[in-house]
N, C-alpha and C positions, 0 to 999 in steps of 0.2 A: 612700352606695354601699357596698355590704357584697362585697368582692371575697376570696373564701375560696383558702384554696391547694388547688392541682391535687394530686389524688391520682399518687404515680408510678409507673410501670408496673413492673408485678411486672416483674424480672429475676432471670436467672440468676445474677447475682451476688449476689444476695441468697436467691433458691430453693434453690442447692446448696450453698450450709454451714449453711441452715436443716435442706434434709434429712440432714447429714452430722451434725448435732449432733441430729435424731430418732434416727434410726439406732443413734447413739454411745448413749441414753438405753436404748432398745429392748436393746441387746448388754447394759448395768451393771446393768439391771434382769434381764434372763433369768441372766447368769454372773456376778457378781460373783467378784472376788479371782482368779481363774486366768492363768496366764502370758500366756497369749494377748490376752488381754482387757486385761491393763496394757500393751502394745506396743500393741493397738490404741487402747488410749486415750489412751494418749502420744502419739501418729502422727496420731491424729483432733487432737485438743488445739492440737498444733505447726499441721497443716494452717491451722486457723482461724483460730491468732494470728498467720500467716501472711501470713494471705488480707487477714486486719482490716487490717493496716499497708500492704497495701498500697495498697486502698481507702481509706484513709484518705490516704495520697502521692495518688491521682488527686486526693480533693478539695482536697487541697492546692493543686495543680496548677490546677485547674477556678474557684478564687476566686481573692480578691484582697483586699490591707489587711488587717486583724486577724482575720478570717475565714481568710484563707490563712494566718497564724502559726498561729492557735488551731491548724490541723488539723495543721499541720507540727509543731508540740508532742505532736499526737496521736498520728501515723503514727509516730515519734521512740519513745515510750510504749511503742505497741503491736509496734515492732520489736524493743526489749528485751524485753517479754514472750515475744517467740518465739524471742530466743537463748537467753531462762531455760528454756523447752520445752526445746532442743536439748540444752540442757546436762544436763538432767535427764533425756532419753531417752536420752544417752550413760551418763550415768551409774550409771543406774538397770539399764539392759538389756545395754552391753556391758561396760563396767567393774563389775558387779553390788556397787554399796555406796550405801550408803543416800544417797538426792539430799538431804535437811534433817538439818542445815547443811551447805549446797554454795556453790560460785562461782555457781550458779542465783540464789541467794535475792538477790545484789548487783543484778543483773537484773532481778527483779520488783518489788525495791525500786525501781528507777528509775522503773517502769511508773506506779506511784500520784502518783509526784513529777512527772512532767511531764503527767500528767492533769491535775491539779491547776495547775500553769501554761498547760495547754490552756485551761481552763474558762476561766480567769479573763483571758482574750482577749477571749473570747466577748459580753460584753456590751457594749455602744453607749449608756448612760448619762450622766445631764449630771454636773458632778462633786458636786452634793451630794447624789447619789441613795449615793454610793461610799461612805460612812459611813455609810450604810444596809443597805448588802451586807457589810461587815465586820462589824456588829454583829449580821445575820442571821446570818453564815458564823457565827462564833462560838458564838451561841447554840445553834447546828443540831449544831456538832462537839463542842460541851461534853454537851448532853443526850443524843443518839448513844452517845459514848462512854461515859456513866452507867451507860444500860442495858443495852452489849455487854460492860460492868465486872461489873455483877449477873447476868448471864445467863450467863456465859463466862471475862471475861477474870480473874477472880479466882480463878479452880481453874488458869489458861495459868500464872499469878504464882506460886501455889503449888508447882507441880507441878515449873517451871523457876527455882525460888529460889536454887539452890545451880549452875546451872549459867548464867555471866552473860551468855556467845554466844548459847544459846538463849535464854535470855529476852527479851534483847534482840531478838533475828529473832522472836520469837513474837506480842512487843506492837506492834514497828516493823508489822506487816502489817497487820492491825487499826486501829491509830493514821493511818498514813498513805494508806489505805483513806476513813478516817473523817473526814481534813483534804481531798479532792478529792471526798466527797459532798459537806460541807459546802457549800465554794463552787459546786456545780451545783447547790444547791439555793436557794443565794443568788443566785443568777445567774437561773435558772428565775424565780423569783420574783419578776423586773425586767424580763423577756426580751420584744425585741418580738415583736409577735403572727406577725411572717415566720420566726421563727427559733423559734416557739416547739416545733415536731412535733421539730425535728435536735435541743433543746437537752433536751426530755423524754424523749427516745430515750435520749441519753448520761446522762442522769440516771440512767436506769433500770439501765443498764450499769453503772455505777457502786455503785449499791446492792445489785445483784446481785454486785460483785465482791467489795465488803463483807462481805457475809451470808456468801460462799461461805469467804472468806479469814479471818472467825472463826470459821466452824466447824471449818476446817481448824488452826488454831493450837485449839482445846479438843479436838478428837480427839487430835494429835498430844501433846497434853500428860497426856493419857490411853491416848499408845501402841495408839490405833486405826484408825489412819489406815494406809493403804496407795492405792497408785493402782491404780484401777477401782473407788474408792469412790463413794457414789451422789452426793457430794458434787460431785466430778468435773463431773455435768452442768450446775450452776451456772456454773462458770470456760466450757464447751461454749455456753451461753444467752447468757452475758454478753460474751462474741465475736461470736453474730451478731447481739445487738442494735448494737455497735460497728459492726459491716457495715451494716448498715440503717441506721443516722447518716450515714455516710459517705457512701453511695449517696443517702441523700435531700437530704444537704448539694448537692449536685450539681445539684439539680434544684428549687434555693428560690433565691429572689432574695435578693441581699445586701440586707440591711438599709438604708434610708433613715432618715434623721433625723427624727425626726415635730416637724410644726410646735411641737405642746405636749404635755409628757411627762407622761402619767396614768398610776398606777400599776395593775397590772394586780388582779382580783380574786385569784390566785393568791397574791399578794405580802403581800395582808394575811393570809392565815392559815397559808400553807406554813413558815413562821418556827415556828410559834407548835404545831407538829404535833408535833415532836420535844419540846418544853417540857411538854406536856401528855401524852407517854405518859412521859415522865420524872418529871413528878409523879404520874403512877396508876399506872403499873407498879410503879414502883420502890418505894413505900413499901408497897405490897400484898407486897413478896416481901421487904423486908427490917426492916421495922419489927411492929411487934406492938398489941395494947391499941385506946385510942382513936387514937390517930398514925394508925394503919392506914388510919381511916374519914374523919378530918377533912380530913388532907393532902391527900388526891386530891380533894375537895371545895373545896380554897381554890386547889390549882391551876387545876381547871378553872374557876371562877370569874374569876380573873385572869385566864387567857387569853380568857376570852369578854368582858368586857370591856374590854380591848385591843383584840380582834377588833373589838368593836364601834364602837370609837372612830374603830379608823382605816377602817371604812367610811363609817363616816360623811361622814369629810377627804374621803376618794375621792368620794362623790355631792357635795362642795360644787367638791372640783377637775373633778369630772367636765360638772356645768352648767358652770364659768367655761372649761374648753375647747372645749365647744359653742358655748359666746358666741363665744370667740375666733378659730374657724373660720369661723363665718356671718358672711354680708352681715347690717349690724345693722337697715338698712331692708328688705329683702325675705327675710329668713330664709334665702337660699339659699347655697350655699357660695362664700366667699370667695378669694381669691386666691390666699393660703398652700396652704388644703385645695388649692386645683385642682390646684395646679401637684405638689404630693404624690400626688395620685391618677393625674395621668399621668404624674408618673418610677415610678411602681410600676406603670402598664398595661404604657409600656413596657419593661418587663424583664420582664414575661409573653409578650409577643410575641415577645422573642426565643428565650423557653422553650417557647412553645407554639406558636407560628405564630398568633397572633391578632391581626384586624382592631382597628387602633386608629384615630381617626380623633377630630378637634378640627373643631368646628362654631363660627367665629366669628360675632354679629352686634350690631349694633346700630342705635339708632332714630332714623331719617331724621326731621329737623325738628324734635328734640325741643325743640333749644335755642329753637325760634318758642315749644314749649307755656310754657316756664320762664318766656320773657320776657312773654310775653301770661296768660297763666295765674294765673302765681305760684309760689313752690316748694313751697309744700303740695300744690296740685293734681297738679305735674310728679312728688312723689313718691309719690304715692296711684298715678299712669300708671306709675309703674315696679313698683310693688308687683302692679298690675293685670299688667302685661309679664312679669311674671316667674314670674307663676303660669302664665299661656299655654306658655310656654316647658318650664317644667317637667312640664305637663300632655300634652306633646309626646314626652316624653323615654321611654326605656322603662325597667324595673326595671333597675336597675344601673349605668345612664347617671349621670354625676354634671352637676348644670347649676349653673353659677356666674355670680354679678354680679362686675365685673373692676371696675369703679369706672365711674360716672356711668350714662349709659344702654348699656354697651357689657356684654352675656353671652357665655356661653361654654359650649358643650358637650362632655363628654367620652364618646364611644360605642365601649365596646367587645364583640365580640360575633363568634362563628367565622368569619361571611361580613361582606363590606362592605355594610352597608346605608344607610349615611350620608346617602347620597343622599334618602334615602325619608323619613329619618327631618326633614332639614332643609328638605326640600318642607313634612311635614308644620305644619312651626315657619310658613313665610310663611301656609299656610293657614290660619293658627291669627289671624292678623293682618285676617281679611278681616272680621272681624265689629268695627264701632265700639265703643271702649272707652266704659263708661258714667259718667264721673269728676267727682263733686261737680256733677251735674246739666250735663254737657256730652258732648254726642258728640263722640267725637273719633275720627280714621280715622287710624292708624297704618301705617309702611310700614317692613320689617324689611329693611336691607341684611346678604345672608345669607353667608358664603364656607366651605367646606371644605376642608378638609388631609387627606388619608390617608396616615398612615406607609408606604408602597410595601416591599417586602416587600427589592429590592435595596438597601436604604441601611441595616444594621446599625447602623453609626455615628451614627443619626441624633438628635439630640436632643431633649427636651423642647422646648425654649425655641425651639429652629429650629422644628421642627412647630406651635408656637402663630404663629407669624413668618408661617410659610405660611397659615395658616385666616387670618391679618391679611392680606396679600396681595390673600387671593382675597374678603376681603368689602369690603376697597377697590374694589376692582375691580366689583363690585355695587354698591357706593356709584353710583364715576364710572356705571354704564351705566345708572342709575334704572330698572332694569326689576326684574319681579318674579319674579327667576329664582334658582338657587343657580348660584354660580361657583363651580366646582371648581379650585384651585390646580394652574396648570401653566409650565412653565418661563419660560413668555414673559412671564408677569409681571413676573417680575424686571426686567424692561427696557421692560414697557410704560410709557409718558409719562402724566402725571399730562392724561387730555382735559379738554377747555373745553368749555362746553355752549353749545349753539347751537341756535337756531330761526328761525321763521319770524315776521314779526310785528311787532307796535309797542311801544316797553315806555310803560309807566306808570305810575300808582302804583293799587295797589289801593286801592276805597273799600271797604276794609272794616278792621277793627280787631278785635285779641283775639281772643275765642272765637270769633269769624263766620272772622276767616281764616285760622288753627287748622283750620275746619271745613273750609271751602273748600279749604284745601290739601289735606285728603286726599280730600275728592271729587277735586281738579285728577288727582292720580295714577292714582286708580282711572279719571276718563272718559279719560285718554291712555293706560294700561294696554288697556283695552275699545275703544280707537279710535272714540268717539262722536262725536268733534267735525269739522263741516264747513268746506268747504272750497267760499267762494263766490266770482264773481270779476267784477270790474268790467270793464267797458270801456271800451277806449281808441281814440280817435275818430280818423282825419285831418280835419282842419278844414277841409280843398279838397276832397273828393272826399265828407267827410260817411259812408265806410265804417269800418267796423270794424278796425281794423290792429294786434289786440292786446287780449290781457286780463290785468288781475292779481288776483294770488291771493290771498282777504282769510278768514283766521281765523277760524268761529265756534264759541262752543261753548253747544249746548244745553241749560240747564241744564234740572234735570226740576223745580224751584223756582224759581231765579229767571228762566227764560226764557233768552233768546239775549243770552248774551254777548258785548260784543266784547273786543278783545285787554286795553284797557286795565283792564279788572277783574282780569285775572289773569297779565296777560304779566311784573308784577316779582314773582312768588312761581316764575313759571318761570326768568327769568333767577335768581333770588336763592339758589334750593336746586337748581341743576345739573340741569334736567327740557328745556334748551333742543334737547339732542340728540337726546332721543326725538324732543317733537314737530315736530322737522325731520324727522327722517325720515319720520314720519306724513305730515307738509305735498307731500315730495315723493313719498312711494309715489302719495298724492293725486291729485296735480297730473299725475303721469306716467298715470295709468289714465285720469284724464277726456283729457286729449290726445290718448290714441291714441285712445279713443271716438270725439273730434271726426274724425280723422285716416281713421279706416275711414269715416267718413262722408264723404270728402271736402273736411273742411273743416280746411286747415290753418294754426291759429291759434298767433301765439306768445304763452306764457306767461311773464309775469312772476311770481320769486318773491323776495322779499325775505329776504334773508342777514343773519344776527346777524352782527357786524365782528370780534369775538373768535375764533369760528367759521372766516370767510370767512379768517385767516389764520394756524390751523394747519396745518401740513405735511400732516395727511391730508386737507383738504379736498379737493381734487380728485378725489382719488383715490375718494371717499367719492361724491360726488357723481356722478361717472362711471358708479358701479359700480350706481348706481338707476337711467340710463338704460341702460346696458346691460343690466341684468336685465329690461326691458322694452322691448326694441328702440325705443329714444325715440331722434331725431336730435339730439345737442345744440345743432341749428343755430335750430330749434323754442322752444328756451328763452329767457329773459330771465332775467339774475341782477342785483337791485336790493339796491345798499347804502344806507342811510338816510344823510343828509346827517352826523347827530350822529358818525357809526360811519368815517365815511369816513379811511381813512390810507392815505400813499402807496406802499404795499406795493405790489412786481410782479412780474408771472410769475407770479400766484397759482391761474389755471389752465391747464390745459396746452389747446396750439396747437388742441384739438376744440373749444373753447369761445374762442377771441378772439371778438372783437365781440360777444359776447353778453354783456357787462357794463354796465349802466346805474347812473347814479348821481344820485338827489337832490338839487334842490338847491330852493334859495329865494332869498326875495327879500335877505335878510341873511344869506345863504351868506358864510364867510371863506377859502374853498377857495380855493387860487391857481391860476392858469393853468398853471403849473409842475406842481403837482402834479398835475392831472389827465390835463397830457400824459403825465406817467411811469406813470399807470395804464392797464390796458388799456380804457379806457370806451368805448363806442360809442353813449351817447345820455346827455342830461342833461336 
């Protein structure tokens, strides 16, 4: 999942010191040198380094952890920069003597030194990356300052030989300039990719301040310097790119710790840029003869094979953290990535208002495929399941295996479409999977979570908790529906499944009942199976006094089933409470049929025992003849001899005497217990 950062919205805080330093460029280019024009550019200058520090205090304010130090380092920086303005606009304009050497230059000296402990906040590294960044810093300030020495800083030395104040203020700006590029550039070069637009921004402000701050020390050292020089605009650019840092830091998510730390392609050649115009420039301008032509030939050389090398490392580290992100049987993303991609959604959603939402599921029975099957075949069925799934997913959705047959989707996306999207995953289930010459009918228990827009506080791990919830909760109700996660879960009871029926044992074995089970779900899904009913005779009068409700299901191969083909794969995988309630939606529509005809017959149906004495039963039961004005008084409810316990008060007062119980010839049921129950025939 390729999740890019939000562009930020142009603001005014970034629009008017951009136009203030247009402006300011416009004025030194049409007047340079005029009275007017150095007050305006001192005024403009202060303005902006101002504005920087202050922006730079909100993002302080706005983060947290090494991220809120870095900027408070920053804002720190950029505040001294603007008492050295102050000082220098005092100085310059109403005490009229020259600001260099002034109490200013103490001040801007500070500005590069706490830059520079800014920077080096800034990165989130494991620690043997950290003698990688010292030996880049190094390299970057040593070559830097080679060829600001040949270009410049050798005429500032000259010039200011005999005077040790300035010399020292002329090389100190330059130098300590060139130790807080340095480490942004070693830092850039390690930078994770959330941090990388704030960390190249200030990069750039930085090189900017550089450039401007030794031309300023070679002018000055040639006595040509004055304010409202064109120079000027540099120190004007490299304020509001400091604003633009600031204002963007604001609006990027704080960094995450990434599962496994690859280095970025930036990192292998950004080092290595300073070293290479440090061997071609420099000996182009200070050596002569063959030197001239050979040296920048063995420099580049060295660096491109270095370059080379260590891309290479990165494509050998870059497959072994692809490995170690992916599920190693189905290719998809593994548990580490997941839970990475959604502590990074959400802290987009709290930045952008976006739909985040965790699509739990996993495969009903699989553990029947493993044990009948094999575990080759079981993981050929998930390799198969998991291409379904992701075949589901849309661009940017990230889909992961969590361990065994249990996946997971992460959707985020401006509107919630979750819903649409985790329908589409069960329909994706309806087609038999085709595995090492076996049909096999799989059945996805599915649940959703959507981060809800009031719970800020909400976390990764609680949102994964909830999509578990709600695909439990599809588990218990075996239908093939998506459960969306809502509060009542939390407290719902783990149901008992119950049905209608006789159990037995299936005569089937391995792949036949593998196969049959996911027919079983799809004919009670479809409601195929009927619902036929014996009669019960009086033996004096030879009339009908009663029928019970017996089981069938039509197979469209093997014909007409009865219960015992298939009633212990519904008691054994939790299907017993569907087809209860199928049995009595059943049972209640032929009744009143008989009923409008006159003829009113009571119904026997037979109760699962596990069923017949959870708490909701009654109520469960009731709530099907009430949905079809059924008299309870009409009913027979039969517990099977095996099933029978002396549980009481298990329906309420509309239903006494309407409980019968089986018995036989080696029944061990005591007399006792059946008084304590509410029976009314045996």
């Amino acid at each position: 999942m390729g999740i890019g950062g939000h562009r930020p919205r142009a603001r005014p805080s970034i629009i008017i010191p951009a136009g203030l330093a247009a402006l300011l460029a416009v004025v030194l280019v049409l007047d340079e040198g005029s009275a007017v024009v150095r007050v305006v550019d001192d005024l403009a200058v202060l303005a902006l380094s101002t504005w920087a520090a202050v922006c730079s205090g909100l993002a302080a304010r706005a983060t947290r952890g090494r991220i809120r130090t870095a900027w408070t380092f920053m804002a720190a920086g950029l505040a001294a920069w603007a008492v050295g303005d102050l000082i220098w606009l005092v100085t310059e304009n109403v005490l009229h003597v020259s600001p260099f050497p002034s109490p200013a230059d103490l001040f801007y000296l500070l500005f590069p030194l706490l830059a520079a402990l800014a920077m080096a906040q800034f990165p989130a590294v494991l620690r043997q990356s950290r003698l990688r960044i010292v030996l880049d810093g190094a390299t970057v300030a040593l070559c830097v300052f080679l060829l600001l020495w040949i270009i410049w800083l050798q005429d500032v030395y000259d010039a200011y030989r005999e005077d040790g104040l300035a010399l020292g203020l002329a090389l100190a700006y330059p130098m300590a300039d060139v130790l807080g590029l340095s480490i942004a550039v070693a830092v850039l070069a390690r930078a994770p990719a959330r941090q990388r637009a704030v960390l190249s921004l200030l990069t750039l402000a930085l090189l900017l301040t550089t450039l401007t701050d030794s031309a300023f020390a070679y002018l000055v050292a040639g006595d040509r310097y004055a304010t409202g020089n064109l120079i000027d605009i540099g120190w004007a650019a490299a304020l509001v790119v400091f604003t633009a840092a600031a204002v963007r830091s604001r609006t990027t998510p704080p960094p995450v710790a990434p599962p496994v730390t690859v280095p970025s392609n930036s990192s292998l050649w950004v080092p290595y840029v300073p070293l290479l115009l440090a061997g071609t420039v420099g000996p182009a301008l200070v050596m002569t003869g063959l030197e001239r032509i050979i040296v920048p030939f063995i420099t580049t050389a060295v660096c491109v094979r270095q370059a080379v090398a260590a891309w290479e490392n990165r494509r050998l580290l870059l497959a072994a953290a692809d490995q170690a992100l992916r599920d190693p049987l189905t290719g998809l993303a593994n548990q580490a990535l997941f839970h990475d991609r959604l502590a990074h959604a959400m802290m987009l959603k709290l930045r952008d208002d976006r739909s985040v939402a965790v699509v739990s599921l996993d495969l009903d029975d699989f553990k029947l495929v493993n044990d009948s099957l094999g575990h080759p075949t079981a993981d050929s069925l998930l390799v198969h399941a998991g291409q379904r799934v992701a075949d589901c997913a849309r661009p940017g959705d990230t889909v992961a295996r969590l361990g065994g047959d249990e996946f997971s989707l992460l959707l985020e996306s401006e509107v919630d479409d979750s819903h649409l999207v985790a329908q589409r995953v069960i329909e994706a289930f309806n087609k038999p999977f085709d595995v090492d010459g076996h049909n096999i009918l799989m059945n996805p228990s599915v649940g959703v979570a959507v981060a809800p827009a009031d719970e800020p506080e909400l976390t990764p791990e609680a949102l994964i908790t909830r999509s578990e919830m709600a695909m439990h909760a599809a588990k218990r109700s075996r239908s093939s529906r998506v459960h969306t996660f809502s509060a009542d879960m939390v407290t719902d009871p783990d149901a008992t499944g119950s049905a209608a029926g006789d159990l037995g044992q299936a005569p089937f074995d391995g792949a036949a009942q593998v196969r049959l089970l996911g027919e079983l779900r799809r004919a009670i899904d479809a409601g195929v199976f009927k619902v036929v009913y014996q009669p019960k005779f009086d033996l004096k009068t030879g009339r009908v006094v009663g029928v019970e409700a017996l089981l069938r299901w039509p197979h469209p191969e093997l014909g007409m089933l009865r219960p015992d083909a298939y009633m212990s794969l519904v008691r054994e995988h939790g299907l017993m409470r569907p087809v209860t309630d199928m049995v009595l939606d059943k049972v209640v529509n032929d009744a009143n049929r008989w009923m409008a005809r006159g003829a009113q017959i009571p119904v026997a149906v037979n109760l699962f025992a596990p069923f017949r004495v959870t708490p909701g039963c009654p109520t469960h039961c009731v709530g099907h003849w009430n949905a079809a004005d059924f008299p309870p008084s009409a009913s027979r409810w039969k517990s099977p001899k095996t099933w029978f316990s002396p549980t009481s008060a298990w329906l309420p007062r509309c239903c006494e005497g309407c409980v019968a119980r089986e018995s036989g010839s080696r029944s061990t049921t005591s007399a006792a217990v059946i008084r304590r129950c509410p029976t009314s025939a045996i």
